[in-house]
Structures are given as structure tokens and as C-alpha cells.
C-alpha positions in Angstrom: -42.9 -61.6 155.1 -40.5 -64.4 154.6 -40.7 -66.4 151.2 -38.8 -69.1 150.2 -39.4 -70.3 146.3 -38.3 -73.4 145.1 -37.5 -74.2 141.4 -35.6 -77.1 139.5 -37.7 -79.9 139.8 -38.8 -82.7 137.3 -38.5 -85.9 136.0 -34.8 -87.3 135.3 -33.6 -91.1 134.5 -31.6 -92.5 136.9 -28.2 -91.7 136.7 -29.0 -88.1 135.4 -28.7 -84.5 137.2 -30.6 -81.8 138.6 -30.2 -78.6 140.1 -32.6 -77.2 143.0 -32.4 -73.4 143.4 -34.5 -71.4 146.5 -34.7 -68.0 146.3 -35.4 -66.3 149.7 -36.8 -63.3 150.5 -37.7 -61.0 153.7 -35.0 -62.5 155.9 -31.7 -61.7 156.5 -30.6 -64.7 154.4 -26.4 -64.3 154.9 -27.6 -64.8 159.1 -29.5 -68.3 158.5 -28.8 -71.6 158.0 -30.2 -73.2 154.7 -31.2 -76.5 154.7 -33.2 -78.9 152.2 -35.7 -81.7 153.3 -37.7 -83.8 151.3 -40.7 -86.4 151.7 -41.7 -89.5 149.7 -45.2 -90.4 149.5 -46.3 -92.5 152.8 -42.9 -91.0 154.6 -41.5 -88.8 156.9 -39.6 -85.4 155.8 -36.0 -86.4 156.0 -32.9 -84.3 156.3 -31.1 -83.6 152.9 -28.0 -81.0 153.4 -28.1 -78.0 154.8 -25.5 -75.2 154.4 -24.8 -72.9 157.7 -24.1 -68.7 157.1 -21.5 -68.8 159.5 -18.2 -70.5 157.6 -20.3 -72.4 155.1 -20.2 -75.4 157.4 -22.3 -78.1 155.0 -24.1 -81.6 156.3 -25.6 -84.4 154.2 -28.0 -86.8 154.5 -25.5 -90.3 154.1 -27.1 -92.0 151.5 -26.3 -88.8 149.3 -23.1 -87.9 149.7 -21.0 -87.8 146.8 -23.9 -86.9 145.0 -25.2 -84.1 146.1 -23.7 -80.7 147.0 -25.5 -77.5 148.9 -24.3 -74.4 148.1 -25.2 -70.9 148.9 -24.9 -67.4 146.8 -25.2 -64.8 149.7 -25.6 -62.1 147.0 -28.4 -63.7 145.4 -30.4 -65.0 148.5 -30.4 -67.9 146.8 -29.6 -71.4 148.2 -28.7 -74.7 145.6 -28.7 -78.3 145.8 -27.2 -80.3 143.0 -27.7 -83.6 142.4 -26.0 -86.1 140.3 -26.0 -89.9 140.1 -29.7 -89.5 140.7 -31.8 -92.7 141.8 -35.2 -93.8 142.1 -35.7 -93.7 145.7 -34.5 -90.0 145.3 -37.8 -89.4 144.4 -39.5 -87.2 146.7 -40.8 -83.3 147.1 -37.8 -81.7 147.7 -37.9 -78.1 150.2 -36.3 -75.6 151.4 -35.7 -74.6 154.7 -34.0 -71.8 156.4 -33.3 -71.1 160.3 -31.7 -68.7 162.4 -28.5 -70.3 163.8 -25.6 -68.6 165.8 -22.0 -69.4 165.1 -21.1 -71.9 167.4 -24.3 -73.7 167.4 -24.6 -77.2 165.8 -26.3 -77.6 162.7 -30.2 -78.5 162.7 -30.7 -81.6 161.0 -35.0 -82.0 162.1 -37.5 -80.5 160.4 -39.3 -79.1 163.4 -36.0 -77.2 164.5 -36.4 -74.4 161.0 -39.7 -72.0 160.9 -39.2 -71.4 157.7 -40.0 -73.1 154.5 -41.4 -73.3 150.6 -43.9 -75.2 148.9 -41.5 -77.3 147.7 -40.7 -79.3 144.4 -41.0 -82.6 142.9 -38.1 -84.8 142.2 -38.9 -87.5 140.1 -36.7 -90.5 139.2 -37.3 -93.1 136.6 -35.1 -96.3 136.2 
């Protein structure tokens, strides 16, 4: 049974940091791409980052580059997602995906391309 547990969340200022963890279990985590997601109240789920097994490839939503970084700890089955420079329309439940990918495959930005996912966390930013 695959299970992916999200923890980190809460409320920050604007400006401040936070760091996302998921923890995965029941999958053979070093073979899938990680990705993280998140959805604001009245929106769409919208591609964050995501972090492929195969090279460590990453890919980030535009508006947070430069602010955020995905990471992976293959030994820990455990996926990150720091933030910094945080901002109100950050706000959101953030989650994590994962996805079998093979090596020369591109990565999946949409959320109906990864079968796997958490419950997620909330995010929230206050200016």
C-alpha cells in the first residue's frame, strides 16, 4: 500500500520560510518522480516542482522560482520543498505527488498524469 505523508505546513508572514517534507512509503521511491501540487480555495490544483529519480532533473512552477527548491533524500524516501520569500497568494494546501517515470521521458507537470498522492497540508500566508 502506497502512502505518501505530508508535514510542514502552517501559518507564516509574508516574507518568511517553510519547509514541506513527504515521507513515502510502499513504492520504490528512488524509481518515481516527486512532484508537489497545491490548490487555493475556488481553484484548480496547479503544478509546484517536481523532482525526477533519474538525474535529479527539477521543474518549477514560474511564479516560484527563486523561491522555492525541491529536493529529494533517496535514503529517506523522503521528498522536500522549501520555501522562502513566501507570499500571500502562496496560500494553498500544498501535496505531494509521486509517478513512475522512465529516464528519457519528460517530466509530468498535470495532476492527472501521477496516481499517487497525500492528504496534503496547509500553507498559510499572512501579509
Amino acid at each position: 500500500q502506497v502512502q505518501l505523508v505530508e508535514s510542514g505546513g502552517g501559518l507564516v508572514q509574508a516574507g518568511g520560510s517553510l519547509r514541506l517534507s513527504c515521507a513515502a512509503s510502499g513504492l520504490g521511491f528512488s524509481s518515481y518522480t516527486m512532484a508537489w501540487f497545491r490548490q487555493a480555495p475556488g481553484k484548480e490544483r496547479e503544478f509546484v516542482s517536481a523532482i525526477t529519480w533519474f538525474l535529479g532533473r527539477t521543474s518549477y512552477l514560474d511564479s516560484v522560482k527563486g523561491r522555492f527548491t525541491i529536493s529529494r533524500d533517496n535514503a529517506k524516501n523522503t521528498v522536500f520543498l522549501h520555501m522562502n520569500s513566501l507570499k500571500p497568494e502562496d496560500t494553498a494546501v500544498y501535496y505531494c505527488a509521486a509517478q513512475f517515470q522512465g529516464k528519457m521521458e519528460p517530466t509530468r507537470r498535470r495532476a492527472p498524469e501521477y496516481e499517487y498522492w497525500g492528504q496534503g497540508t496547509q500553507v498559510t500566508v499572512s501579509s
